[in-house]
Backbone bond lengths (Angstrom), bond angles and torsions (degrees), N, CA, C in turn:
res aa  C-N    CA-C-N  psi(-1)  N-CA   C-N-CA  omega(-1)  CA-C   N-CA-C  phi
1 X - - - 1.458 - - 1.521 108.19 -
2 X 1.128 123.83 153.53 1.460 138.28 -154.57 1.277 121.37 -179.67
3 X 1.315 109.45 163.84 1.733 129.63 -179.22 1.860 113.26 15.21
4 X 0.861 123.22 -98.79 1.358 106.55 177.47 1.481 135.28 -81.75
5 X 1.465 106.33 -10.97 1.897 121.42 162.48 1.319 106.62 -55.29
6 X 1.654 117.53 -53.48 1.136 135.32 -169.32 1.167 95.99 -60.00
7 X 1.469 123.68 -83.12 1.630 127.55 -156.20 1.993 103.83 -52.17
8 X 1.400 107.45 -36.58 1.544 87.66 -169.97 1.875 100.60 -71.33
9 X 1.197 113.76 -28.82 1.088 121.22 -159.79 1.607 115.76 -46.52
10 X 1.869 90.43 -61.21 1.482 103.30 169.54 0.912 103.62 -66.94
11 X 1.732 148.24 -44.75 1.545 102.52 -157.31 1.393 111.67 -73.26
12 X 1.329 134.97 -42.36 1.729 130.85 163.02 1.303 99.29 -21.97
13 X 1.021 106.47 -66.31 2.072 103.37 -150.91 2.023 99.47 -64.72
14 X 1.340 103.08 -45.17 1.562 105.35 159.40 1.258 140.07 -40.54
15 X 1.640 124.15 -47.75 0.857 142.77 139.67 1.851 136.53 -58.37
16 X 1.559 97.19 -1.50 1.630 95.96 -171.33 1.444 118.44 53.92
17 X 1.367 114.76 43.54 1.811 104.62 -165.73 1.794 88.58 -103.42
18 X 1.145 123.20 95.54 2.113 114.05 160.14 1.404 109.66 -18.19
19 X 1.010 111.97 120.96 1.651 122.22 157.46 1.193 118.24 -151.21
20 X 1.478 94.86 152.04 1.714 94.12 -179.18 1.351 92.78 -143.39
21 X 1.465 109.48 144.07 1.017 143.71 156.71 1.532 134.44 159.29
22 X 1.428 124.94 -156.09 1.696 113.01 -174.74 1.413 102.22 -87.20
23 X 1.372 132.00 113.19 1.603 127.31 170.00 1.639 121.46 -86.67
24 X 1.612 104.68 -64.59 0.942 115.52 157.73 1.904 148.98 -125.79
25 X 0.891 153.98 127.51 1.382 153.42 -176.25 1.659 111.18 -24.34
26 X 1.013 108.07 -32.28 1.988 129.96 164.36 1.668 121.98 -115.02
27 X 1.138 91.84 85.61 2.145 95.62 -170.86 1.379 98.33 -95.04
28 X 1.485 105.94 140.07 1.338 105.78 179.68 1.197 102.82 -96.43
29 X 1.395 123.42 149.33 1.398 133.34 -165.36 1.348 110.66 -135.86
30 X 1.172 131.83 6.96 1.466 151.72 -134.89 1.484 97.21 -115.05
31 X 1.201 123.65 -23.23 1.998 124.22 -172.03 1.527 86.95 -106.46
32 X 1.767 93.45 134.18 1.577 107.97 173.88 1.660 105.40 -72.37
33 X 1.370 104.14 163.87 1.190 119.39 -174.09 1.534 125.92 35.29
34 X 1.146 98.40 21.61 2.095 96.01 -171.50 0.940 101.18 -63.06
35 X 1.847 111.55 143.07 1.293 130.31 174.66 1.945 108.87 -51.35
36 X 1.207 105.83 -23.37 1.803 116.93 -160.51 2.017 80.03 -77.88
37 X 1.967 82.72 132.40 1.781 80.09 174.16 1.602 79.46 -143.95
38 X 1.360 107.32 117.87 1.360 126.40 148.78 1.776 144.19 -56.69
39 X 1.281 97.34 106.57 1.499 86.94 -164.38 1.601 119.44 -90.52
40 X 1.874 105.95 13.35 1.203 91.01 166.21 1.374 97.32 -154.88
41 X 1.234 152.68 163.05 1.531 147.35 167.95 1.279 121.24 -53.14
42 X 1.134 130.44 -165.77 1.473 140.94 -148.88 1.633 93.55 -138.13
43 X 1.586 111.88 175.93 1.132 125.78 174.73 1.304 107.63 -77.60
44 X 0.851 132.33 -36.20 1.662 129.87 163.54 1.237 120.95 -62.97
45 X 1.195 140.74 4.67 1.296 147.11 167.72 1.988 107.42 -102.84
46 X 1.855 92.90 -44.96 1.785 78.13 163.63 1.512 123.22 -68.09
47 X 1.441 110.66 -25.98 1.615 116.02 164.85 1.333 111.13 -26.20
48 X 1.767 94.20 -80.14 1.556 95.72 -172.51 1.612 113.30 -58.27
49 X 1.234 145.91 -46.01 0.704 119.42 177.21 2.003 149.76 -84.20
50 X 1.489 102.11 12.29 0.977 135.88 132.20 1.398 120.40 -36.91
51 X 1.526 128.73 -47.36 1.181 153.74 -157.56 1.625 91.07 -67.55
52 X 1.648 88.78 -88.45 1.385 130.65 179.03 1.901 100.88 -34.14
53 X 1.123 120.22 -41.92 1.624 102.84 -167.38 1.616 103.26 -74.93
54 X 1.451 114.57 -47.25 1.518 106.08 166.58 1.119 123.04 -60.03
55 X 1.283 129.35 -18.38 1.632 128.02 -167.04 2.082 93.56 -81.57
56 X 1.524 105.55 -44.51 1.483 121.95 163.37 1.624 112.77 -8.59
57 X 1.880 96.15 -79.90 1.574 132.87 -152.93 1.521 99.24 -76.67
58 X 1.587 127.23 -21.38 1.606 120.69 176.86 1.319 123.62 -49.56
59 X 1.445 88.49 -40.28 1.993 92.71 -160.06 1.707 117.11 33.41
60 X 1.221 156.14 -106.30 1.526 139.16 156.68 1.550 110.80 -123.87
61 X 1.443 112.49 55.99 1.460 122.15 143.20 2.083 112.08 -92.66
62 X 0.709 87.74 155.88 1.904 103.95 -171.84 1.525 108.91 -112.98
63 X 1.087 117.91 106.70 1.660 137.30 -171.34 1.704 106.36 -96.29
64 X 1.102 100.19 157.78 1.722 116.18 179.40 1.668 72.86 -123.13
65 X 1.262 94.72 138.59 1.352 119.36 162.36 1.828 125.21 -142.32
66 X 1.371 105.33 130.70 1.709 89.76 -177.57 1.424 98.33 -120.30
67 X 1.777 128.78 120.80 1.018 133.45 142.80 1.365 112.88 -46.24
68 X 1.583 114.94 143.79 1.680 130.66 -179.32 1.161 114.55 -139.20
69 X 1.389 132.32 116.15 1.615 109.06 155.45 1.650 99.06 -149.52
70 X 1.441 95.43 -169.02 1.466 103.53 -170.48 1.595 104.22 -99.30
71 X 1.792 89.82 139.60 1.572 101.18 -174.61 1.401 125.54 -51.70
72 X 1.171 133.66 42.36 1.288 149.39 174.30 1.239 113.63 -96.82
73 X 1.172 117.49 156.93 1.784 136.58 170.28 1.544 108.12 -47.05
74 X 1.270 105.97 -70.51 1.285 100.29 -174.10 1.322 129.98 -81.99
75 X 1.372 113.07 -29.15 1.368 98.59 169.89 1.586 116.76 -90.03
76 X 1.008 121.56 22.43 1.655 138.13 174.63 1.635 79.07 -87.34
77 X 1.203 132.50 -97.83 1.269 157.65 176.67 1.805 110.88 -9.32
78 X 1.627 123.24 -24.07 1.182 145.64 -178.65 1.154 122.27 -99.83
79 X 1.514 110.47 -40.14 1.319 122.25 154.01 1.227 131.67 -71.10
80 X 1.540 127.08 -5.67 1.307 150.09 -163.75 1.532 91.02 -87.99
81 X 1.380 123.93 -63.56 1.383 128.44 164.98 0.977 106.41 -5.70
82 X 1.478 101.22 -98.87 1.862 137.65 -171.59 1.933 102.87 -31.40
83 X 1.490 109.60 -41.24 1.294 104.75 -165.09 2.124 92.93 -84.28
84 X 1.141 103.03 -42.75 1.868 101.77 -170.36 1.634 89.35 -70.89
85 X 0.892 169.12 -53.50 1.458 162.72 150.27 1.500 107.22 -15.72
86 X 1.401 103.71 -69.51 1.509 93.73 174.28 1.559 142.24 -56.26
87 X 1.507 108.20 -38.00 1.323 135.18 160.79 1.817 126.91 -34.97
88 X 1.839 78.50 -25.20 1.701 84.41 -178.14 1.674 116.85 -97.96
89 X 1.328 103.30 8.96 1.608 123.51 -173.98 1.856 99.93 -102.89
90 X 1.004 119.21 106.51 1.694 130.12 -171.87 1.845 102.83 -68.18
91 X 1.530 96.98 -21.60 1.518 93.98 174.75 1.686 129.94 -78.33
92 X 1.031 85.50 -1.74 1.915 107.88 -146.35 1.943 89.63 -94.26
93 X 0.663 117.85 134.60 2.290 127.71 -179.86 1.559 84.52 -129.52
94 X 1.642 106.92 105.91 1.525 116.50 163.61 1.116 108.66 -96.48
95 X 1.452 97.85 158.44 1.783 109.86 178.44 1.480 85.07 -146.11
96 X 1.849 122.78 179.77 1.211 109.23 -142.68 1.635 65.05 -169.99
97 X 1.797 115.96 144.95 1.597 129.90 148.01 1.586 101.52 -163.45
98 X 1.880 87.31 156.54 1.387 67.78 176.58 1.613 83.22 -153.74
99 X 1.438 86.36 146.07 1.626 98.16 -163.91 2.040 122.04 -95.33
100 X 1.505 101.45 156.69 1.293 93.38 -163.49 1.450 91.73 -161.09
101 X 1.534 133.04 173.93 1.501 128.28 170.56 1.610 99.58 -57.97
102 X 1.462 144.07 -17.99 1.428 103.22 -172.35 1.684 91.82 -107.45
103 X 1.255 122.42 -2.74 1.633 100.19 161.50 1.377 127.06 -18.82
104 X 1.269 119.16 111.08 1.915 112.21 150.46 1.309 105.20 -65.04
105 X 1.140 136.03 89.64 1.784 125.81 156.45 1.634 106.98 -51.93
106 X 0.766 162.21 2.02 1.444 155.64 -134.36 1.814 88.19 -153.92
107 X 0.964 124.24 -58.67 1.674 114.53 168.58 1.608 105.45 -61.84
108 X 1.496 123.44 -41.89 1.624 109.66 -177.66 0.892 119.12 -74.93
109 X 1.456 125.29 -19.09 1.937 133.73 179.11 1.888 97.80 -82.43
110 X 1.737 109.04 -29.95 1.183 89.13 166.65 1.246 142.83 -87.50
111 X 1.365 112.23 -6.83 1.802 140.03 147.43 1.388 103.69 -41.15
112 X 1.381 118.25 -51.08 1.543 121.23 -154.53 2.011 95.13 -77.05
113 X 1.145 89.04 -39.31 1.630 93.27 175.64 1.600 115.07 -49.44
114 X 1.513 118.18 -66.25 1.261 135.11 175.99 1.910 96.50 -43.48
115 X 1.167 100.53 -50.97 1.803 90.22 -159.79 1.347 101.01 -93.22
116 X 1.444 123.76 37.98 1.472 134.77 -178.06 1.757 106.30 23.65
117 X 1.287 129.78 47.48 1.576 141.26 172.88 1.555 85.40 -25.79
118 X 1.447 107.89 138.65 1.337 132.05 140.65 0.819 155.93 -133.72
119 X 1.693 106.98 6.55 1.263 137.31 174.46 1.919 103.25 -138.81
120 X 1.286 125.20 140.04 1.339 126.31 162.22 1.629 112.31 -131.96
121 X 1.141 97.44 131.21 1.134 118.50 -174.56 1.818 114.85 -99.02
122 X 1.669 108.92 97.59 1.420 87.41 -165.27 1.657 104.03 -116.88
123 X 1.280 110.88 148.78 1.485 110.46 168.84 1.297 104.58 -158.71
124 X 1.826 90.08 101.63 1.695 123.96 178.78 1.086 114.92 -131.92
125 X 1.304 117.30 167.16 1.968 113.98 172.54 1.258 95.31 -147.29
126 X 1.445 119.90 20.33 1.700 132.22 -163.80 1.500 96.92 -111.45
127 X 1.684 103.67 141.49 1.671 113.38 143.35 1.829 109.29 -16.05
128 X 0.811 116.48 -66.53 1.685 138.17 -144.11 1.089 95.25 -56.20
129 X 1.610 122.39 -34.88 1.905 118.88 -148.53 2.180 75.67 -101.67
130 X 0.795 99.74 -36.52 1.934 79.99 -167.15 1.053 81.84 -113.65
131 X 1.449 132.00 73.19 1.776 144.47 123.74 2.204 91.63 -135.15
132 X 0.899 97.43 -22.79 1.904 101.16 172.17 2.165 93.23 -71.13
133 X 1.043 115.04 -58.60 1.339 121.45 -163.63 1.429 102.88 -62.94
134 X 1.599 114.71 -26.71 1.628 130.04 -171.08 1.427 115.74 -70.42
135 X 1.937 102.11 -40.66 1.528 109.15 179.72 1.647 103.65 -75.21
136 X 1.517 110.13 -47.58 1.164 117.81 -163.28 1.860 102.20 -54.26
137 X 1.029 116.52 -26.40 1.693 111.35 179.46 1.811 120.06 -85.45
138 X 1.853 86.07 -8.08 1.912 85.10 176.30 1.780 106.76 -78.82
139 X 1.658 115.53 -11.92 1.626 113.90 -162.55 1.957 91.98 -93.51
140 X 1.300 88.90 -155.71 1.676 102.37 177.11 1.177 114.01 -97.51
141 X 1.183 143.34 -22.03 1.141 160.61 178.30 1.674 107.54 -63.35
142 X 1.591 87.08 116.22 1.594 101.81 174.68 1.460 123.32 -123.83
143 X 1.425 105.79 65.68 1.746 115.39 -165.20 1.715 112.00 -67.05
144 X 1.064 125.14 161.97 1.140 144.58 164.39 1.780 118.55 -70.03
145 X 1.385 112.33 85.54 1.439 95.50 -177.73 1.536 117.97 -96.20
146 X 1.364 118.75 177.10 1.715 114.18 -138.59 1.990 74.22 -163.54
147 X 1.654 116.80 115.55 1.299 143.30 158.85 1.147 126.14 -170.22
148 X 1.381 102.50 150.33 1.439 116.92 -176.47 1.658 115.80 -68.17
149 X 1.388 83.98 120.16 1.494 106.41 -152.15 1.805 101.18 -70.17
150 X 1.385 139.95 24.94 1.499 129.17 140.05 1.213 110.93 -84.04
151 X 1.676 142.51 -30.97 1.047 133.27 171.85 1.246 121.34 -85.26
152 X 1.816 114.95 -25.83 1.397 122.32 167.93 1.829 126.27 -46.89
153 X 1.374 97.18 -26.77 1.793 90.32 158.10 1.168 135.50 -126.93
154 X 1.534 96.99 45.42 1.546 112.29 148.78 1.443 96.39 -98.78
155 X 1.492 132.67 -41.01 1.684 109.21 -153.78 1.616 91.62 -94.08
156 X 1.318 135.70 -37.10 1.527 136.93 -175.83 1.607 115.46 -86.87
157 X 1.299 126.96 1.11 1.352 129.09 148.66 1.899 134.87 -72.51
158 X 1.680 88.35 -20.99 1.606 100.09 -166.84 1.607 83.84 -109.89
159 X 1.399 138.90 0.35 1.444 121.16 -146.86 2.081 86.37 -131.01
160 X 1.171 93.03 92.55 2.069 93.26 -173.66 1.940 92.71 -80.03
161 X 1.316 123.66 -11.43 1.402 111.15 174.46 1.075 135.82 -61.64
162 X 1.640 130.96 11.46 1.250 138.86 -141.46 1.753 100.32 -119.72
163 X 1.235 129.51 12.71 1.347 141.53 146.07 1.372 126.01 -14.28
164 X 1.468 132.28 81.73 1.368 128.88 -179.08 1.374 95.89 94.89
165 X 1.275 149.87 14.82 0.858 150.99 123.53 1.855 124.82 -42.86
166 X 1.328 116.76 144.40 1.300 106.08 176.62 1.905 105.11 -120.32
167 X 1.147 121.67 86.56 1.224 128.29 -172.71 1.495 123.09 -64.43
168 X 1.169 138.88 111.31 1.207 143.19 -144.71 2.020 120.77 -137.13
169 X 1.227 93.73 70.45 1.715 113.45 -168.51 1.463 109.58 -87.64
170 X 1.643 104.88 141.10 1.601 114.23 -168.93 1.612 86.31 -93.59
171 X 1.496 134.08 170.75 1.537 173.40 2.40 1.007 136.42 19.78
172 X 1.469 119.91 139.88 1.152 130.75 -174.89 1.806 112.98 -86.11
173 X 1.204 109.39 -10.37 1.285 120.13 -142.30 1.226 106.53 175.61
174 X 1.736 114.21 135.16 2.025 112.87 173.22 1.164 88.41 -132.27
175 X 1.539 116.63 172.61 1.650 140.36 151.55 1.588 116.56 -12.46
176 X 1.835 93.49 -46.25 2.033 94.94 -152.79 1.702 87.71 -75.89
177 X 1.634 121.09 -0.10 1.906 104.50 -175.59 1.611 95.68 -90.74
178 X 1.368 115.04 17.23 1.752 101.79 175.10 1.089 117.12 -104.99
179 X 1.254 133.66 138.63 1.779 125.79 175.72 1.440 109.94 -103.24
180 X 1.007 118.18 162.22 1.668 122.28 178.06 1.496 108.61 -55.83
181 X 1.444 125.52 -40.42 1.240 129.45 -149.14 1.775 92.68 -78.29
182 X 1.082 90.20 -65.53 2.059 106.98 -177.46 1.209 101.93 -51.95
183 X 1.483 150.99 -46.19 1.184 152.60 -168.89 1.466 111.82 -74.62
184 X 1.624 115.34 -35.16 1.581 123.34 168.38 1.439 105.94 -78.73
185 X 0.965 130.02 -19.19 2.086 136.74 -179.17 1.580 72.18 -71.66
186 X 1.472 131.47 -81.21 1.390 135.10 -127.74 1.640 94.01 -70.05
187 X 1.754 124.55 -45.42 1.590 91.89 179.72 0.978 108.83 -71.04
188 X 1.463 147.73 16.95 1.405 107.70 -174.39 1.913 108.11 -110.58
189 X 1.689 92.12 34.32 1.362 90.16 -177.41 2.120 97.86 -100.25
190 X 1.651 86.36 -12.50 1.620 83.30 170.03 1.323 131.47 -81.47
191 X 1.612 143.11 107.11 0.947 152.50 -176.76 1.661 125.06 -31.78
192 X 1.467 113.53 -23.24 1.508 117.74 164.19 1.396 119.25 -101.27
193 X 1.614 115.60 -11.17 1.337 115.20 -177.22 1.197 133.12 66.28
194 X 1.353 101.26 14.17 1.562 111.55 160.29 1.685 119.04 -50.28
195 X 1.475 89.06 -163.48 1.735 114.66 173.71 1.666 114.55 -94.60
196 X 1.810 98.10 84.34 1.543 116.21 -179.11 1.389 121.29 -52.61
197 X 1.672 115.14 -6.89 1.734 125.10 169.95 1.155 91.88 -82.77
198 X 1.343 159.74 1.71 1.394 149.08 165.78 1.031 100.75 -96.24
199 X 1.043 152.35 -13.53 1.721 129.38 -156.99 1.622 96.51 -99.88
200 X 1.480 97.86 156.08 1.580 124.11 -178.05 1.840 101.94 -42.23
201 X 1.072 113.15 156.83 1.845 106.54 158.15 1.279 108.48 59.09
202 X 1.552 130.55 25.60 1.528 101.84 -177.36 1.085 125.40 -90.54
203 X 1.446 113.63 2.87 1.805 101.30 177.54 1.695 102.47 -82.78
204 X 1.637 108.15 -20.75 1.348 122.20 -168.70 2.024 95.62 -54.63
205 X 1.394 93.25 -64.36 1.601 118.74 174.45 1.619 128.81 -28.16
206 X 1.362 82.32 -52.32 1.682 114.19 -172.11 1.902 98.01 -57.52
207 X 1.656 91.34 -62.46 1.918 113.14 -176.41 1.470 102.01 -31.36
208 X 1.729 105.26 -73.87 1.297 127.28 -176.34 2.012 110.56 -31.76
209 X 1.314 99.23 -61.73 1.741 109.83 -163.81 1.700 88.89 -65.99
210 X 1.371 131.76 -25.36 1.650 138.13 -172.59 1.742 108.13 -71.68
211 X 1.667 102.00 -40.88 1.597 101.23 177.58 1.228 123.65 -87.07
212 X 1.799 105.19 -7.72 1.822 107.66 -176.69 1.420 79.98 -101.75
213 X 1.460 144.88 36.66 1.611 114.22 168.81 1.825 72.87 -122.27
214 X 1.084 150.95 -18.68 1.277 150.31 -178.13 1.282 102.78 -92.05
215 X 1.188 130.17 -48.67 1.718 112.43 176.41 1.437 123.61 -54.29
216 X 1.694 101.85 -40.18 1.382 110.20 177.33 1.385 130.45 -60.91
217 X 1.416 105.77 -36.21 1.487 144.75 174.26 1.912 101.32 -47.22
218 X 1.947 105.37 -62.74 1.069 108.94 -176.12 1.122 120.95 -79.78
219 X 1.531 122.65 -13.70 1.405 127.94 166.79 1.978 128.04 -73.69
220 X 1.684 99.98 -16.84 1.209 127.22 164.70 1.679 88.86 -73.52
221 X 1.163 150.27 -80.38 1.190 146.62 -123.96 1.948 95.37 -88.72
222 X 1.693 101.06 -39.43 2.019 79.81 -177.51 1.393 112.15 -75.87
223 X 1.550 127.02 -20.87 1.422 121.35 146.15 1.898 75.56 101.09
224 X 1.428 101.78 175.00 1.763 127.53 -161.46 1.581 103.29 -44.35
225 X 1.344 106.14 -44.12 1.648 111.89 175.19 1.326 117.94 -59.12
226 X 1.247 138.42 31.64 1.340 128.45 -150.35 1.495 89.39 -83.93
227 X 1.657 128.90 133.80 1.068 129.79 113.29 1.527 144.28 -108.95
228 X 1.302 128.21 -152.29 2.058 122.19 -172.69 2.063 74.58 -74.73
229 X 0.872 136.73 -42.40 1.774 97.73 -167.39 1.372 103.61 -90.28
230 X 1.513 133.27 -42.27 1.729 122.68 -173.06 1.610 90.15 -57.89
231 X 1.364 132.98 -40.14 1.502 116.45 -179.51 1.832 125.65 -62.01
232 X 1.357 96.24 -36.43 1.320 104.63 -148.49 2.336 75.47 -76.27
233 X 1.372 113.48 -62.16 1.430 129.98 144.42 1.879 100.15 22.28
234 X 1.443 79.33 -86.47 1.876 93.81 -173.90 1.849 108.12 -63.88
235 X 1.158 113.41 -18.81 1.321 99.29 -166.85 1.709 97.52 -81.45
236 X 1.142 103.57 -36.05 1.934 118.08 162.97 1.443 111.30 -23.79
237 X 1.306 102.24 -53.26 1.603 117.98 -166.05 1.258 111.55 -89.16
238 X 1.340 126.96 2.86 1.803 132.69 178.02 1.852 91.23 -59.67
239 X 1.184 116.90 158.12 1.554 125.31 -173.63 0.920 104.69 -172.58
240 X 1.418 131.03 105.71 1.812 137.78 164.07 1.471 103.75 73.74
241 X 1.449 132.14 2.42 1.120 127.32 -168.68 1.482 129.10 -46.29
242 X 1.028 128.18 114.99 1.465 128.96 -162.14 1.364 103.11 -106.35
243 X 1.685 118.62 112.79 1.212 148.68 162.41 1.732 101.48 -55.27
244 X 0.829 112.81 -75.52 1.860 140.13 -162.78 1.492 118.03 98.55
245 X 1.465 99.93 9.90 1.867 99.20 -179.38 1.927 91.72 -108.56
246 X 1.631 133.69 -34.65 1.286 101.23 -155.41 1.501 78.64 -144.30
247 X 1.319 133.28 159.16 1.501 127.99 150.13 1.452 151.20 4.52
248 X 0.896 107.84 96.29 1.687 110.51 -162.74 1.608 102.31 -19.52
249 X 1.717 108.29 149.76 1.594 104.53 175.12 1.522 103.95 -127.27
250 X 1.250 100.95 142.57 1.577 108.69 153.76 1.324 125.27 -144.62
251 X 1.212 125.16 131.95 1.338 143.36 165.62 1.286 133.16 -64.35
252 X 1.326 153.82 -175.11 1.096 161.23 149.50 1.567 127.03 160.30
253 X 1.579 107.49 155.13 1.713 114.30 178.75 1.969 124.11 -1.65
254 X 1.773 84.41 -44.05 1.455 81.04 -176.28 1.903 111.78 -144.48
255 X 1.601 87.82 42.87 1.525 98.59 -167.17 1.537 78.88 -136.98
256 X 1.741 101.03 136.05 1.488 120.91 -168.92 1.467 115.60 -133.16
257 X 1.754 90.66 -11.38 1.743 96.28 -177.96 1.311 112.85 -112.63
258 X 1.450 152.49 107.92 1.450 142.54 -131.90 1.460 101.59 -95.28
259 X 1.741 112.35 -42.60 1.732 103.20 175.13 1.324 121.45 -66.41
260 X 1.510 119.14 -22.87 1.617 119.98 -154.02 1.345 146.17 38.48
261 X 1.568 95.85 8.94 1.891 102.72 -177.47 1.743 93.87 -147.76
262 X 1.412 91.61 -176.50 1.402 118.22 -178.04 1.657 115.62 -115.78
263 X 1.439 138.73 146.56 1.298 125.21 141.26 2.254 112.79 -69.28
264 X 1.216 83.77 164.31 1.862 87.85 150.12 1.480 98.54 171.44
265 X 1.345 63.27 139.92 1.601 85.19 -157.78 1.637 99.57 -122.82
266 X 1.120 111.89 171.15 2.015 121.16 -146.23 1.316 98.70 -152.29
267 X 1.110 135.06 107.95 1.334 153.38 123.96 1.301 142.16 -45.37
268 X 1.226 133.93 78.42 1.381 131.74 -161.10 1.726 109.91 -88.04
269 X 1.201 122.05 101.78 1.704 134.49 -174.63 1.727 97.49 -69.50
270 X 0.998 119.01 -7.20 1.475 112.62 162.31 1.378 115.12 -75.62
271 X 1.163 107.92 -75.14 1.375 134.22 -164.55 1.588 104.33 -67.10
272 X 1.182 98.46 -42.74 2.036 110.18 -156.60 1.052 103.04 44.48
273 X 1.529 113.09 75.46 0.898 127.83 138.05 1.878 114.22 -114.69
274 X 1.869 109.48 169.89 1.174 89.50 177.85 1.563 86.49 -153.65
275 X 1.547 129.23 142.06 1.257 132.46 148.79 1.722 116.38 -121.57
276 X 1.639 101.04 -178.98 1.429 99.84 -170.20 1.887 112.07 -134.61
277 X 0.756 130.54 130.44 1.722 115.84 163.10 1.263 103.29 -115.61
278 X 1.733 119.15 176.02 1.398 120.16 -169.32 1.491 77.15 -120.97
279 X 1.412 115.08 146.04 1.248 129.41 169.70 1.643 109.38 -94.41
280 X 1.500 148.77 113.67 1.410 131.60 -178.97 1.469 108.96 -79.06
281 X 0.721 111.69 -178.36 1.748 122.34 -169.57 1.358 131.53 -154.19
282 X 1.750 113.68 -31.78 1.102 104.54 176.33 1.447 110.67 -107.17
């Protein structure tokens, strides 16, 4: 989290002002009672559950797996997940890189060779990870890769080497959490009345119209007296609440993330085929 996530972030939480909605890609959830109520998890929550879907699919086969990300803070810190999740699976042989301009990719794809990789675990938003995915498609090796699917199509859109591969990206949210009714409310906030699945930002959009049907919701429930605690109060009491644009939400005393799970969903470039499960979380 950074520059303007950050600054709005603190001043709400500074001010005690209730809010809900998506701030940043890393929400801290860690301060009791904060006014900040998240309506969907962080990249570290698709980490772990990233984790969890391969740890799923083992049953007692034994995987080489290589965690990846870019030498940065945070996604060092995201991948840390994925690797302490994995660590706790006795089947699982980790290996660990993390990429940067002096990476050899060509010595780490040849690591991946030696440790017969069959799973990669990537979390990049860099050149590096889809020029890593670029070498990895010149060898024989056809691993299973596993990312969080907003950065997953920047590096697997530019990268056509991924053939027999079974690609396997986390979400916050798919299509089947929209209903007709909520999705016809949402175009008609567009002024030409077009087709609101086209427009720029719409999952951004979607979030937004999800936390004003929950604010309103909780502002119905603290009733004429509303203040920052009968509000913040009612947002406590949100339960299964169904938007019809993203995953049921619920709140509470010491619950900060309203969906509590992940999709991930699997793509098989053989087959083309593709299914999905929701991983829960909280």
């Amino acid at each position: 989290m950074h520059g303007y996530e950050a600054e709005v972030t603190r001043a709400l939480d500074e001010n005690d002002i209730p809010n809900i909605g998506s701030f940043t890609l890393l929400p801290n959830t860690n301060t009791p009672r904060s006014p900040i109520f998240h309506l969907i998890p962080g990249l570290d929550y698709d980490s772990k559950a990233l984790a969890i879907a391969l740890s799923s699919k083992l049953k007692d086969r034994r995987q080489s797996v290589a965690v990846v990300s870019d030498d940065v803070v945070n996604w060092k810190r995201i991948a840390q997940v994925a690797f302490d999740e994995l660590s706790r699976n006795k089947l699982v042989d980790l290996h660990s890189v993390l990429l940067s301009p002096d990476t050899d990719l060509e010595n780490a794809v040849a690591m991946f060779e030696r440790q017969r990789v069959d799973s990669v675990f990537l979390f990049s938003s860099s050149e590096y990870g889809r020029k890593l995915v670029n070498e990895i498609s010149k060898t024989n090796l056809k691993p299973d890769y596993y990312s969080p699917g907003p950065v997953a199509r920047y590096i697997f859109a530019r990268t056509p080497g991924v053939a027999g591969s079974k690609l396997n990206f986390s979400w916050n949210t798919l299509p089947r959490d929209q209903r007709p009714r909520a999705l016809s409310q949402f175009s008609q906030l567009f002024d030409d009345g077009g087709d609101s699945t086209n427009q720029p930002y719409q999952q951004e959009q979607l979030q937004a119209v999800a936390a004003a049907k929950i604010l309103v919701e909780a502002l119905i429930q603290a009733g004429y007296s509303v203040n920052r605690k009968t509000l913040t109060d009612a947002i406590e009491q949100i339960q299964g609440f169904p938007t019809g644009l993203i995953p049921e939400v619920t709140f509470g005393p010491n619950r900060r993330i309203g969906t509590g799970g992940v999709y991930v969903t699997t793509t098989d470039t053989a087959k083309r085929t593709r299914e999905s499960q929701w991983i829960r979380l909280d």
